[in-house]
C-alpha positions as CSV (number, residue, x, y, z in Angstrom):
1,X,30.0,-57.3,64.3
2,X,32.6,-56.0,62.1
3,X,31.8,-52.6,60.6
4,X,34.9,-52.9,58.6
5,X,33.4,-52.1,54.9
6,X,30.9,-49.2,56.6
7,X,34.6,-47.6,58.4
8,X,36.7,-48.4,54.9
9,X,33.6,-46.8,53.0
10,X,33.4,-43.3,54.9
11,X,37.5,-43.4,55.6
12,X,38.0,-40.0,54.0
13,X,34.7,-38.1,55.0
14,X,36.2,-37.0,58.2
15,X,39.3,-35.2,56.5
16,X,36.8,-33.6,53.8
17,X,34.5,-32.2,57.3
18,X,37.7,-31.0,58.9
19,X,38.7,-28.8,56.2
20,X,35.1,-27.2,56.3
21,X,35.9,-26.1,60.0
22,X,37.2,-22.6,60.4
23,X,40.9,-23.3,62.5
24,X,42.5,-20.6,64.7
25,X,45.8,-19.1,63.1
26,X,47.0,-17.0,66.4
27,X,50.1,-14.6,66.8
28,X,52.8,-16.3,68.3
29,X,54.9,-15.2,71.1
30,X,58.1,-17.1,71.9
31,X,60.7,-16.4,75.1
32,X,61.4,-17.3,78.1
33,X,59.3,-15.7,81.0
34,X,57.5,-13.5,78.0
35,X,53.8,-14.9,79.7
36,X,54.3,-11.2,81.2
37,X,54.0,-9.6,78.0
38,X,50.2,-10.8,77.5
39,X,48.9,-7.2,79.7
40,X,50.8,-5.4,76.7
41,X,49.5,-7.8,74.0
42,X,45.6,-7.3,75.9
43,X,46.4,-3.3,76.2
44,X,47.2,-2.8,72.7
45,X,43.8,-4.8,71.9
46,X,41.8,-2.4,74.5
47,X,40.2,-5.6,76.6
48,X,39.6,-3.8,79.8
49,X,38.3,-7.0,81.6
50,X,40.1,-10.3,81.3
51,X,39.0,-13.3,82.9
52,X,42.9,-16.0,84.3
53,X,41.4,-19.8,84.0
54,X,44.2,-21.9,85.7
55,X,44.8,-24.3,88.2
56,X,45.9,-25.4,91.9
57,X,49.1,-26.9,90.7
58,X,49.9,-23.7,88.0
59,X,49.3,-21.6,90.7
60,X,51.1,-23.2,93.7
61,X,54.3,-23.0,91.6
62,X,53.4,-19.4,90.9
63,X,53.2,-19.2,87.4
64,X,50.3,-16.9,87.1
65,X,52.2,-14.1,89.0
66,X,53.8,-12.4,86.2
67,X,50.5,-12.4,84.1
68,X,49.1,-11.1,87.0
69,X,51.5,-8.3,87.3
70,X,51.8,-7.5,83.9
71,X,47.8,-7.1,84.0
72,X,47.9,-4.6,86.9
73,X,50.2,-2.5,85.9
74,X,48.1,-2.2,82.7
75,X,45.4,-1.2,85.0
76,X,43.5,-4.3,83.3
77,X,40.4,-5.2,85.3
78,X,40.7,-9.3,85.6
79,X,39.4,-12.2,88.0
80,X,40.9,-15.7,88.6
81,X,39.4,-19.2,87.9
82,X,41.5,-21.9,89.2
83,X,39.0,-25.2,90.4
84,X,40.4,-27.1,87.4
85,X,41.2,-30.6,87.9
86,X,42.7,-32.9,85.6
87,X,39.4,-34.4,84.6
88,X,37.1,-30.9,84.2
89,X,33.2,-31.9,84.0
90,X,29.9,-29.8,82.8
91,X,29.6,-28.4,86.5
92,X,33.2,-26.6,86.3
93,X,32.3,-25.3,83.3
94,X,29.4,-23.9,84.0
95,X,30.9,-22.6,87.3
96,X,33.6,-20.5,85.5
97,X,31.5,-19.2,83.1
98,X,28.9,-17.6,86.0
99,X,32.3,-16.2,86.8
100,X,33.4,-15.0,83.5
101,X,29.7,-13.3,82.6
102,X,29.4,-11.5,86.1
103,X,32.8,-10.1,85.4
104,X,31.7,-9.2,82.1
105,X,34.7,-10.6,80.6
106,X,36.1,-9.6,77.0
107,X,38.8,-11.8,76.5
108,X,40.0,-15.4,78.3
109,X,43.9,-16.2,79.6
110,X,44.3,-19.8,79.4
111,X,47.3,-20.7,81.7
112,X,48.0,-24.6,82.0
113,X,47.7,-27.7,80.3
114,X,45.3,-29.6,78.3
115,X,42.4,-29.2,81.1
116,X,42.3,-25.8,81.3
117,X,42.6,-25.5,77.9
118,X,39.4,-27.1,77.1
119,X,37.7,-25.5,79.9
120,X,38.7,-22.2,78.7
121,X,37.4,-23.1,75.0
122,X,34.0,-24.1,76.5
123,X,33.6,-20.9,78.4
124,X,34.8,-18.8,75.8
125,X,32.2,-20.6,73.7
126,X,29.4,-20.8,76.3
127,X,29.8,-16.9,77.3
128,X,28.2,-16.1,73.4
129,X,25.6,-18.6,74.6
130,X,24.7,-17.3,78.5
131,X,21.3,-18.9,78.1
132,X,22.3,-22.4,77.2
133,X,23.3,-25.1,79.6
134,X,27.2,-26.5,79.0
135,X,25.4,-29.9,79.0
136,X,23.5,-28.3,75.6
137,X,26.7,-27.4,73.9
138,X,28.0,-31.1,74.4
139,X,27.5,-31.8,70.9
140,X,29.9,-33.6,67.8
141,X,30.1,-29.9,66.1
142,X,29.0,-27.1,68.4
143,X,29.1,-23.9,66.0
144,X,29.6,-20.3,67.5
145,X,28.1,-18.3,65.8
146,X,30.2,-14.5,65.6
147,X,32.9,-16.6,67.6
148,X,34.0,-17.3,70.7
149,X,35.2,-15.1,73.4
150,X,38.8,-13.9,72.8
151,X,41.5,-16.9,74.1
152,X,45.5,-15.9,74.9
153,X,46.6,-19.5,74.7
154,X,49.6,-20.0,77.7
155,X,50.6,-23.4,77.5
156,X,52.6,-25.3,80.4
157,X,53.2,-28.5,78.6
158,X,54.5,-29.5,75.8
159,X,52.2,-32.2,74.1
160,X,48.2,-31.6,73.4
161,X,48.5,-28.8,71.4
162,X,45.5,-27.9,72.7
163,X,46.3,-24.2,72.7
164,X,45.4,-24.2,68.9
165,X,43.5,-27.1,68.8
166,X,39.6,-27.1,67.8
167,X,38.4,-30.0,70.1
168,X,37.6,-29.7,73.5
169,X,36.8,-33.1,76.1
170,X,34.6,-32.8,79.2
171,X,33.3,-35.1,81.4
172,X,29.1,-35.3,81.0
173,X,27.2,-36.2,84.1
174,X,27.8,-40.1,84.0
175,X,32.0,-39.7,84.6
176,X,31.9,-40.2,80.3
177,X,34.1,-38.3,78.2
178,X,32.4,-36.1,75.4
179,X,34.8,-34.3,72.8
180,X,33.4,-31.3,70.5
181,X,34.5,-29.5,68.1
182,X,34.3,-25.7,68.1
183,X,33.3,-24.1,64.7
184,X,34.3,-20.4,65.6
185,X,37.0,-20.9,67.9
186,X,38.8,-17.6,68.5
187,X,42.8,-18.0,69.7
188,X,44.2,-14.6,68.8
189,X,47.9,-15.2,71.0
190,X,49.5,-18.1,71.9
191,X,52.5,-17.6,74.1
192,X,55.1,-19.9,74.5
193,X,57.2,-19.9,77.8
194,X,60.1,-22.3,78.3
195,X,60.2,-21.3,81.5
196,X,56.7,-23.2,82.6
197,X,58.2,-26.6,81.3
198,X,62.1,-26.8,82.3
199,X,60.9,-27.7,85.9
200,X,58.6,-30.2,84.4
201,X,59.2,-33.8,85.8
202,X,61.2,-36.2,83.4
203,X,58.0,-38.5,83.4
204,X,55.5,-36.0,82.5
205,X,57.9,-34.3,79.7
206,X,58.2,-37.4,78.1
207,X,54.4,-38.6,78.2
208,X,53.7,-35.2,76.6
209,X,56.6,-35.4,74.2
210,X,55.1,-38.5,72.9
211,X,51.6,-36.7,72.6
212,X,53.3,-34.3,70.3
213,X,55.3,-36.4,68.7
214,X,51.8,-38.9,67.9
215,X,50.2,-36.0,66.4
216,X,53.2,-35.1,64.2
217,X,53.5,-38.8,62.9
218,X,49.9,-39.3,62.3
219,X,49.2,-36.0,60.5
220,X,52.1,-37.0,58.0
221,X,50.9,-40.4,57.3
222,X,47.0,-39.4,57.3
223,X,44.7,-39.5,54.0
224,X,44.2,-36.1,54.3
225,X,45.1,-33.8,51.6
226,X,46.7,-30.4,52.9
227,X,48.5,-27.8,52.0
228,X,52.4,-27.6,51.6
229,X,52.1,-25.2,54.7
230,X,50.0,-27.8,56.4
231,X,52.2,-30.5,55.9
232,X,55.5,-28.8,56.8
233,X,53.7,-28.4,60.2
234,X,53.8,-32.1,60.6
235,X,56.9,-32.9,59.1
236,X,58.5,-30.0,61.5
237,X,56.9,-31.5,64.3
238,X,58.5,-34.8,64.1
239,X,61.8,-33.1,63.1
240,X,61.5,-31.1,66.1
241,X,60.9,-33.7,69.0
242,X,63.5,-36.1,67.3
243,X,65.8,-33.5,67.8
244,X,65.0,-31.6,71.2
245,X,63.4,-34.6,73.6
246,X,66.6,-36.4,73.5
247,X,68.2,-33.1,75.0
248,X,65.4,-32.5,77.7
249,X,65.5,-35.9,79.3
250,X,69.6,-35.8,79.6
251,X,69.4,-32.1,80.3
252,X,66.3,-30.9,81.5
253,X,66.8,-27.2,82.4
254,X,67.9,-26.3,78.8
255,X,65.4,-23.6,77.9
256,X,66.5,-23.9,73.7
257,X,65.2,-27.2,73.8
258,X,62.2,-27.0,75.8
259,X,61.3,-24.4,73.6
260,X,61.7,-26.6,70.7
261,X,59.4,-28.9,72.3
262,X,57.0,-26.1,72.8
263,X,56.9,-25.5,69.1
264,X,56.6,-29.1,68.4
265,X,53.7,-29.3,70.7
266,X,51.7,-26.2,69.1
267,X,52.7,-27.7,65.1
268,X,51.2,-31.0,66.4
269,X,47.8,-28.8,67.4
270,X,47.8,-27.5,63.9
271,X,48.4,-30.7,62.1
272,X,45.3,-32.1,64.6
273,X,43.3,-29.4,63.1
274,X,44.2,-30.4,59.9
275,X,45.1,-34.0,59.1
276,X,43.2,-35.3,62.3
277,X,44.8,-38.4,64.1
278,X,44.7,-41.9,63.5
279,X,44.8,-45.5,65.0
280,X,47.4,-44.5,67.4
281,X,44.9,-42.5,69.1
282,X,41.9,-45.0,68.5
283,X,44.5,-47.1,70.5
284,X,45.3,-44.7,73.5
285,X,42.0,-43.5,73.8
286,X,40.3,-46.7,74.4
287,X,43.2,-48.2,76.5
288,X,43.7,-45.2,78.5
289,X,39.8,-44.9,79.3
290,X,39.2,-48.9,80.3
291,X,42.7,-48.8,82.2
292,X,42.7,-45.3,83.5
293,X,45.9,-45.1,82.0
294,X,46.8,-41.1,81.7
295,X,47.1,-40.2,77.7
296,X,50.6,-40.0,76.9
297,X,51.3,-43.3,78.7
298,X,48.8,-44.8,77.0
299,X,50.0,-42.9,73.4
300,X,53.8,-44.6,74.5
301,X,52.3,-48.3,74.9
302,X,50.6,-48.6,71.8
303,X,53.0,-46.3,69.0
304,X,55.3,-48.8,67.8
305,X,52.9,-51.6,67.5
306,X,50.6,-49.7,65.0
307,X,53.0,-47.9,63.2
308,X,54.6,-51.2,62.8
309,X,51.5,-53.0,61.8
310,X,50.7,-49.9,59.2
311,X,54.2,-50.1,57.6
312,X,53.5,-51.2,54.3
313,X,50.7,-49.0,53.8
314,X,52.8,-45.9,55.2
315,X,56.3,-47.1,53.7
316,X,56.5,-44.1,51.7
317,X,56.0,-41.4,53.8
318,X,57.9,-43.0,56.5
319,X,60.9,-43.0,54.4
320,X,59.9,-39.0,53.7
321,X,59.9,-38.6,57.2
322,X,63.2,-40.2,57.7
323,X,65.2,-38.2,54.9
324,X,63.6,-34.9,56.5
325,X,65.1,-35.6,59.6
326,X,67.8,-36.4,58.5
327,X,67.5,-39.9,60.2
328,X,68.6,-41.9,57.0
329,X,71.0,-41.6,53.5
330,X,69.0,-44.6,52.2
331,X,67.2,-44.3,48.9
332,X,65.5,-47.4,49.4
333,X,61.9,-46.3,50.7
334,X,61.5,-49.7,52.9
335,X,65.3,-49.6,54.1
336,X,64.8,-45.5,54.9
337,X,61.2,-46.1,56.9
338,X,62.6,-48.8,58.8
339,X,65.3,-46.4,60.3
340,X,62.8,-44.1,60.8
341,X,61.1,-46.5,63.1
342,X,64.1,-48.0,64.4
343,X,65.0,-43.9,65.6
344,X,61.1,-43.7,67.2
345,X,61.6,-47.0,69.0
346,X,65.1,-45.7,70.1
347,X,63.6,-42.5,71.8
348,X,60.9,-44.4,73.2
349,X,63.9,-46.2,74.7
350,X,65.8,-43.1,75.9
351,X,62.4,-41.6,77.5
352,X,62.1,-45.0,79.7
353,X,58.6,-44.8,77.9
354,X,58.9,-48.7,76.4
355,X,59.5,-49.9,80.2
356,X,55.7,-49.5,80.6
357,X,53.5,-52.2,81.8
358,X,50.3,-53.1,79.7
359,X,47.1,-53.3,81.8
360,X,45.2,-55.1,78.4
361,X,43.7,-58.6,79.3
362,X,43.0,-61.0,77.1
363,X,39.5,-61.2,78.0
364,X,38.6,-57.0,77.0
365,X,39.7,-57.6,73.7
366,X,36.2,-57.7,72.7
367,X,35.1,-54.5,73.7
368,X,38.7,-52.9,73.8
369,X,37.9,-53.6,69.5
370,X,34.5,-52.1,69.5
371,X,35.9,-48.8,71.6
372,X,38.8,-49.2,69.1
373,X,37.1,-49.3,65.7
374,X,34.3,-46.7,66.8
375,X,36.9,-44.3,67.5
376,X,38.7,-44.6,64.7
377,X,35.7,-43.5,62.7
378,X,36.6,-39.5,63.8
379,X,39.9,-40.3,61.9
380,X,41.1,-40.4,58.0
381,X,43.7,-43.0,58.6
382,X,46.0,-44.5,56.2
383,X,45.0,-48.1,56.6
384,X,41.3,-49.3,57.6
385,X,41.6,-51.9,60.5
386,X,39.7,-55.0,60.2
387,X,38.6,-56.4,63.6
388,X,41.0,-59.3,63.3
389,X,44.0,-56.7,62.4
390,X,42.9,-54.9,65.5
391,X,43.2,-58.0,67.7
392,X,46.6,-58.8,66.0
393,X,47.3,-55.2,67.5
394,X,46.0,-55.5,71.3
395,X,48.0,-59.1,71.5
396,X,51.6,-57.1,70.3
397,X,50.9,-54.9,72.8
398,X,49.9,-57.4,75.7
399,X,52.6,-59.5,74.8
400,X,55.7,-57.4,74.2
401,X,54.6,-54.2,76.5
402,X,54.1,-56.0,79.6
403,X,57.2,-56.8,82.2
């Protein structure tokens, strides 16, 4: 069945909840190697006891030693959490918050990626709640009520933008992913290191690049009215990973543009908060969870076939996109938001990112399109997909993504 007329009806309801949800607005620390300075940042604040939630990987390479030395020499009383995988489920959670409320902690360090990211927002949420099961708090909205637990916010990639984002995804107890949305979400620092991404592999800076870059796009082009402060976030966003990826994947040590990703990644978490995402992600989620295809693979396969397919709808504000970048002199709003796609398709290029084979199949596009057109129900996109526009989608990108 097509739900096409309930989805058109209810389009813009998602962007009118958003902007009822309370969004983290964190100082920002920039440099490289500065994750040393969150002991002084924690000091000034008086948080005596501080609970590290990374992982195996982040510390094999040794990136939590300078937090850790900047905490004891600040005579800060802290303990470490690092059993994060790349899939984190209710038992983890519920695992590192025993640790965090026999520690007594007052304040979270999130070191890593995406994963520990949303682990560290569910404990930092679930420590106000000790008596609740994590399974309890798997709900659509989970509101905390007096806010969450304190989060400094160190991300090692540059994509999610999950360091500032209100969503969280954990696995429930049947391997299915649930996403909530914290009402009370308390960032107060977000640094960002160039240092934890320059040794990054080429692969996974471009998978996250695209991430960023996704959320950017999408926020631009949403139905969601923002602020000018709000937009520029998006706008800036695309701007910077235009700009800096191109530089990374020729020279990957250069901290000035890894740093420009970083910044691109953390926009892209505000304009998520804001302007929410769209068919790109209705896309990439449901591909990515039948295929097992990781997220920002799954974000490369499918972004130039739906912005393609959208460009009518979004010809304007592609064209915008293209003149702020600086991408086009054209003041033809068709001629100027075709080079803006030709210069997306073009870094897709240079990343290696349009080389990827499409797992789709023929035969799942009938419940890839009901994954698809469920999903996009979270969103406030531009266009409303019909289940026939959705097919015409899935066969662009079984056709002209596989080699």
């Amino acid at each position: 069945m097509d739900t096409y007329i309930f989805r058109k009806t209810i389009n813009r309801l998602p962007g009118a909840i958003v902007h009822c949800i309370p969004t983290p607005d964190p100082r920002v620390l920039e440099g490289y190697a500065c994750r040393q300075q969150a002991g002084t940042y924690l000091q000034e604040k008086a948080y005596k006891r501080v609970l590290l939630i990374t992982d195996q990987t982040i510390h094999a390479l040794g990136y939590d030693q300078l937090i850790e030395q900047g905490l004891q020499e600040r005579q800060i009383d802290y303990v470490k959490f690092d059993a994060i995988s790349s899939e984190p489920d209710i038992a983890t959670v519920e695992a590192c918050r025993k640790v965090a409320l026999a520690h007594k902690a007052e304040c979270v360090i999130a070191l890593g990626g995406g994963s520990v990211m949303d682990v560290s927002k569910m404990v930092a949420a679930g420590a106000k709640m000790p008596h609740r099961s994590i399974r309890s708090l798997l709900l659509k909205f989970l509101p905390v009520w007096g806010k969450t637990l304190p989060i400094v916010a160190i991300p090692t990639t540059a994509g999610t933008g999950a360091e500032v984002s209100v969503g969280a995804i954990l696995l429930d107890d049947k391997g299915v992913k649930n996403s909530t949305v914290l009402i009370g979400l308390q960032v107060v620092l977000v640094i960002l290191d160039s240092e934890l991404t320059v040794h990054a592999p080429l692969n996974v800076t471009a998978a996250c690049g695209m991430d960023a870059l996704s959320h950017a796009i999408e926020g631009a082009v949403s139905a969601v009215r923002v602020k000018e402060k709000d937009a520029a976030y998006a706008k800036e966003g695309v701007r910077l990973v235009l700009q800096h990826l191109p530089e990374v994947m020729v020279h990957p040590d250069n901290a000035d543009a890894r740093m420009g990703m970083c910044r691109a990644a953390l926009y892209g978490g505000h304009t998520i908060n804001k302007q929410l995402a769209g068919y790109v992600h209705a896309f990439a989620h449901s591909i990515g969870a039948k295929y097992h295809l990781s997220h920002g693979n799954a974000i490369s396969l499918v972004m130039m076939p739906v912005l393609e397919y959208q460009k009518k709808a979004c010809e304007d504000k592609y064209a915008m996109l293209a003149r702020y970048c600086r991408l086009t002199d054209k003041e033809n709003d068709a001629e100027a938001a075709e080079d803006f796609l030709k210069a997306v398709a073009n870094l897709l290029d240079l990343c290696g990112m349009n080389k990827l084979k499409s797992p789709v199949q023929t035969s799942d596009y009938a419940s890839l399109v009901k994954m698809i057109a469920a999903d996009s129900i979270n969103y406030s996109s531009p266009i409303t997909l019909k289940n026939s526009d959705i097919i015409q989608i899935l066969k662009t990108i079984t056709v002209n993504q596989t080699a």
